[in-house]
C-alpha positions in Angstrom: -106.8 17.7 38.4 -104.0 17.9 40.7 -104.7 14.7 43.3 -102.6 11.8 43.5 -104.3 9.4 45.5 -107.7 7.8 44.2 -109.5 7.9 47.2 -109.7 11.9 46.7 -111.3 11.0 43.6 -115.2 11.9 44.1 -115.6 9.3 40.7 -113.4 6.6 42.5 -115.7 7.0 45.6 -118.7 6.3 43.1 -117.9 3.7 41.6 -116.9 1.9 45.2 -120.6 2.8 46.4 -121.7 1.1 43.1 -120.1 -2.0 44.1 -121.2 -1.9 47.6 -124.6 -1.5 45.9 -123.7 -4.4 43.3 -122.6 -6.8 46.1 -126.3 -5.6 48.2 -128.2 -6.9 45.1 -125.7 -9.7 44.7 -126.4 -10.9 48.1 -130.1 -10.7 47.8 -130.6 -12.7 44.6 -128.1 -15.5 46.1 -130.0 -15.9 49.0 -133.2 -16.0 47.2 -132.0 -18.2 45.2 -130.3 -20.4 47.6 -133.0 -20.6 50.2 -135.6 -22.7 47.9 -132.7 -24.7 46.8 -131.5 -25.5 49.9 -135.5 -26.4 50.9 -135.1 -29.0 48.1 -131.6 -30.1 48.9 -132.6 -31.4 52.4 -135.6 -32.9 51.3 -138.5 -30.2 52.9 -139.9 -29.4 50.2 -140.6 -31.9 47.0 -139.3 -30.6 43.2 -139.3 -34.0 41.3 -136.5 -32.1 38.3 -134.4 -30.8 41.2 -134.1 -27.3 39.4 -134.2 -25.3 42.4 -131.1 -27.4 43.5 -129.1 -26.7 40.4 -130.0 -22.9 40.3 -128.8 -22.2 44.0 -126.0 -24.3 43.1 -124.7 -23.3 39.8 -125.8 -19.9 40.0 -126.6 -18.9 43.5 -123.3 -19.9 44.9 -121.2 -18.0 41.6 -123.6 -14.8 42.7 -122.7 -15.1 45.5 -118.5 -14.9 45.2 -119.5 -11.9 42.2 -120.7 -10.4 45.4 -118.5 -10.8 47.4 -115.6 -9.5 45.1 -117.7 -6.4 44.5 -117.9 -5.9 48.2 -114.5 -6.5 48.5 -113.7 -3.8 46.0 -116.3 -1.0 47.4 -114.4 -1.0 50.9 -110.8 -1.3 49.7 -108.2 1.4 50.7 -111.0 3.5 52.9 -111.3 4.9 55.8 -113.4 3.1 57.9 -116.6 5.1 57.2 -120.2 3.6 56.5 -119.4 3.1 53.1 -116.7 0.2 54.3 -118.8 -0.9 57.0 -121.4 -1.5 54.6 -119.1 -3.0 52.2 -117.5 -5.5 55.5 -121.4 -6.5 55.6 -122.2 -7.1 52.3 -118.6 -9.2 51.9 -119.5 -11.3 55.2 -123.0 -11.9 54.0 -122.5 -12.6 50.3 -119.7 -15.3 52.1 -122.4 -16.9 54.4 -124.0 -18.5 51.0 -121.2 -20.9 50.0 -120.9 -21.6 54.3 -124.6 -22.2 53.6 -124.4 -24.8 51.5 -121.3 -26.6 52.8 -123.4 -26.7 56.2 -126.2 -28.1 54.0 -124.2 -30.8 52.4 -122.4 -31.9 56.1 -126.0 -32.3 57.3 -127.0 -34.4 54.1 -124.2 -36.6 54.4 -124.7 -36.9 58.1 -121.6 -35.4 59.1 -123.2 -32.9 61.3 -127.1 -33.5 62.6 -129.7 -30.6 63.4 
């Protein structure tokens, strides 16, 4: 193979989809998780263990910035195409989670009021 650069790679451009695909399902299981543990966190709905809490918390959140690296990775050193604008989505939303639950625990402590 005579290229230098990675980007002419077709496998390099692969395995960047794969992460923008990786972060996608990162995303998805992060908010998934995080949305019935941030129900619990503010006290809408009852879970008398408070699982849901630690599973958006100690896994959720950690998804989350998995995802957010992958993302990070699937749009770096391209051309702005729809392969990095998917991965500038994915990034942003996989960031949104931990924002989520710092909102969530400024609300709890009565910081901020909605």
């Amino acid at each position: 193979m005579t290229s230098h650069r990675e980007e002419e790679n077709g496998g390099y451009r692969l395995v960047q989809i794969l992460a923008v695909l990786i972060a996608a399902g990162a995303f998805a299981a992060a908010f998934a998780m995080s949305r019935k543990g941030g129900l619990v966190y503010l006290d809408y709905v009852k879970d008398p263990f408070v699982r849901d809490v630690m599973v958006g918390t100690w896994v959720g959140i950690p998804t989350a910035l998995a995802g957010a690296v992958c993302a990070y990775i699937g749009g770096q050193d391209r051309a702005w195409d729809w392969i990095r604008i998917a991965a500038t989505v994915a990034l942003t939303a996989n960031l949104l989670v931990p924002a989520a639950w710092l909102i969530m625990a400024l609300m709890k402590a009565g910081i901020i009021g909605f």
